[in-house]
N, C-alpha and C positions, 0 to 999 in steps of 0.2 A: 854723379847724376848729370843727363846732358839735357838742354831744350834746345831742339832743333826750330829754327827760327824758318826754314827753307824746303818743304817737301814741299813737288810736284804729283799729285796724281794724273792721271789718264783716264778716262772711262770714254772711248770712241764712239758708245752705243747710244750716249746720255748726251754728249755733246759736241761743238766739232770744232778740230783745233786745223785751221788753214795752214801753219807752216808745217804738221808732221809729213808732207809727202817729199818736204827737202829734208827729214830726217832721218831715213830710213833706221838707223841702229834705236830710233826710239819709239817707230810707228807700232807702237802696239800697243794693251791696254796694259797700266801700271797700278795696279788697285792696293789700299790698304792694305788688306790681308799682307798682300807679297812683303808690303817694308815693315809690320808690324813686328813680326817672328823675329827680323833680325835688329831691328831700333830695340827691343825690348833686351836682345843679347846684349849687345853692347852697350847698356847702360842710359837710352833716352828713354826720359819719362814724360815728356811733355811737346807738341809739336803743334808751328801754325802752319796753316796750308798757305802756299806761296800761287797766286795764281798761274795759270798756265798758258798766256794769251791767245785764250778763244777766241772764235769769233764773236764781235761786237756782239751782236744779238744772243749770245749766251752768257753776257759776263754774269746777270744775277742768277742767272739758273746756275752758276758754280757756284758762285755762294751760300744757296739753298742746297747744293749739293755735299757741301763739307760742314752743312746746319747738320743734315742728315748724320755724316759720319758723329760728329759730336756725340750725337745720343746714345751712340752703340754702348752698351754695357764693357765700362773700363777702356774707353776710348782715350786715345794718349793725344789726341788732338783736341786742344784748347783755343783756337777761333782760326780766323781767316786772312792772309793778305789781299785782299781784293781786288781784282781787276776794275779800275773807272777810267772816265777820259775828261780829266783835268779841264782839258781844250777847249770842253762840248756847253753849250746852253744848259742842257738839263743836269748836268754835274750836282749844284748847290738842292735841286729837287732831289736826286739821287741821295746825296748825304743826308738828308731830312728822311728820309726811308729806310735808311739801313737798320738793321739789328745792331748794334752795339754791343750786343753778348757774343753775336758769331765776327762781325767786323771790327779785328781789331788795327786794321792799318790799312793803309791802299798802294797799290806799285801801276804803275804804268811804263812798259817798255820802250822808252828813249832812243835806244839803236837803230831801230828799225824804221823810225820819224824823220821828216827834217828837221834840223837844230834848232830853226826859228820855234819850233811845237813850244819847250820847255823856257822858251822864253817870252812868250806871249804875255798880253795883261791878263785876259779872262786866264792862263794857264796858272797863274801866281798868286789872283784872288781866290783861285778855289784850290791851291796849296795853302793860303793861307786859314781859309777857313778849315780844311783840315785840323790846324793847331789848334782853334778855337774850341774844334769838337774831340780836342786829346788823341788824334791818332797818326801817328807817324806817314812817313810818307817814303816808301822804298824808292830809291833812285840805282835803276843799273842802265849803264852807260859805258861808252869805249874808253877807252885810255886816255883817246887824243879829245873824249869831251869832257876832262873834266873842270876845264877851264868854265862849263858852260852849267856842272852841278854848284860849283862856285858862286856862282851867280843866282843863282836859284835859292842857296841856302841865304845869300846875303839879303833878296829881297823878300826872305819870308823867316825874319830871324825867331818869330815865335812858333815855326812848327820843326817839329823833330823828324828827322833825316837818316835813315840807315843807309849808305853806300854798299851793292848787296857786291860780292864775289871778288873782293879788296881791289875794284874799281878796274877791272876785267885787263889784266896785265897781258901784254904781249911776251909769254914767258918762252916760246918756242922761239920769237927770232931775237928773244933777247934784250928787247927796248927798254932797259931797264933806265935809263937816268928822265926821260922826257916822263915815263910815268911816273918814277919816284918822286917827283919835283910836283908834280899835279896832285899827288897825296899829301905832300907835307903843307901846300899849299891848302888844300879840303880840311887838314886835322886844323887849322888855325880856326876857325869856324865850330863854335861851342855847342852847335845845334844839330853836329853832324858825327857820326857812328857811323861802324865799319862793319861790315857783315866778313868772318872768315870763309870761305866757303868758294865753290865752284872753279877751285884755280886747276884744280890737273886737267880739266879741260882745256886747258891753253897752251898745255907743253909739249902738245902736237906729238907726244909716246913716250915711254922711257923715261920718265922720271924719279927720281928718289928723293928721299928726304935731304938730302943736300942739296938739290938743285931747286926745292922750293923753298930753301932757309934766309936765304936772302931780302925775297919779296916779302915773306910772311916777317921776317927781322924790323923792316922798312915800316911797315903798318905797325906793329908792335912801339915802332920807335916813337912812330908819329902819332899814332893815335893813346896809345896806352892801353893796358887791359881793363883800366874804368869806363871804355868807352868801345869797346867791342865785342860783338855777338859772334856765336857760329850757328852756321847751318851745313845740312847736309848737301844739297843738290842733288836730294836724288830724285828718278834717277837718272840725271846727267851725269852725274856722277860715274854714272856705270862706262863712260864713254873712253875713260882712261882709266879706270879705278872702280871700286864698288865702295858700300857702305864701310863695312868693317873695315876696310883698310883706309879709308878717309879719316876714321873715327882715329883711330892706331895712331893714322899720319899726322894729324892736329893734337893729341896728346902728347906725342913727342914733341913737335915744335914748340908747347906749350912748356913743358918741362924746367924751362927757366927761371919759369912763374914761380910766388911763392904758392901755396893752396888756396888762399883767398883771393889770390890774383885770377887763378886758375878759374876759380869756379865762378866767379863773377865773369871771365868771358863765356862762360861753358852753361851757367844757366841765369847767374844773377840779375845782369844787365838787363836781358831778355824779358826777364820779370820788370821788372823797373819802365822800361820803355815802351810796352806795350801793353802795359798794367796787368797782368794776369799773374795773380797769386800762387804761394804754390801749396801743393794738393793738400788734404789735411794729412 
């Protein structure tokens, strides 16, 4: 049984997402239905929706929007990662308003900011207040910042931290020791979890299981399987890989594991960190 920690959906008609016209392999709509049929093959039973970084003026209409899905009869998603902006005045308003049933963490995309964003005071008081209100706080960031999630985690040691896509490795040109040093660095930090997910998106084509064993070796090493989730990415996923052979590709890497090891990355942790029990 897997919880995918990581689905993107799409709906273009409902909402509007400004980076898909530099996307083109993903401008289109990605709806439930499409990853249900096959998350349901493969073995996921449980899933939070990953925001999509709409536009500002749409973040709580996604939220309402995956309120929606929830209700569908035998609906395998179980809340939301929310889009907020940490940064902003009305943040702590914001948090006093959310659903807690549908919001069960918040992510705000780092890359795309200047670096000063995530280090701001107002950016670390309403990180902080996060922890107060029990919900994690997704961090995805480049490689060369994670000197700067680092720092984020130390001045907000009471809230909890998932590093989403094992901290966006430069697997295609190869940079492997300046980010492995920036991981083992991050695992030293008690408040901080590793999301598996979204790397063959980085190996620029052609990869196999041997060419991702390394990286995903590295987080295994430094973080441990008591402290790491998987998601899917889909569907970015789709952009080297698709679902089912994502799922294939992490169960093999996984294989190391014992079974308990295994399934606490694959759905226990998940449980734990983001409090959602599991079905009856």
């Amino acid at each position: 049984m897997i919880f995918d920690t990581h689905l993107h959906l799409i709906d273009r008609k409902r909402l509007s997402y400004p980076w898909l016209g530099d996307a083109p392999a993903l401008n289109r709509d990605w709806t439930y239905d499409d990853y249900e049929s096959v998350a349901r093959r493969v073995g996921i039973r449980d899933v939070l929706h990953m925001e999509v970084d709409v536009a500002e003026a749409d973040m709580e209409a996604e939220t309402a929007f995956v309120a929606e899905l929830m209700q569908r009869p035998g609906s395998l998603i179980r809340g939301a990662i929310a889009a907020a902006r940490p940064e902003a005045a009305g943040f702590a308003a914001w948090l006093e308003r959310a659903d807690l049933r549908v919001v069960k963490g918040v992510r705000r995309v780092l890359h795309v900011v200047p670096d000063a964003v995530s280090q701001g005071a107002l950016f670390r008081q309403n990180i902080a207040r996060l922890g107060k209100a029990g919900l994690p706080f997704d961090i995805v960031m480049l490689a060369r910042q994670l000197p700067l999630a680092q720092s984020l985690a130390d001045a907000c040691p009471e809230t909890a931290f998932v590093l989403d896509h094992c901290g966006v490795p430069d697997i295609a040109g190869d940079a492997f020791a300046v980010w492995a040093a920036g991981i083992t660095a991050l695992a030293e930090r008690p408040n901080v979890s590793l999301k598996l997910s979204g790397i063959t998106a980085y190996t620029g084509g052609g990869w196999s299981l041997e060419s991702l064993r390394p990286w995903v070796d590295h987080v295994l090493q430094s973080f441990g399987p008591a402290r790491m989730v998987w998601g899917s990415d889909s569907p970015v996923c789709s952009l080297q890989s698709n679902l089912a052979e994502w799922v294939a590709c992490t169960q093999a890497l996984l294989s190391g594991l014992s079974a308990p090891e295994r399934d606490a990355v694959l759905q226990g942790n998940a449980r734990r960190i983001w409090d959602v029990a599991a079905r009856p």
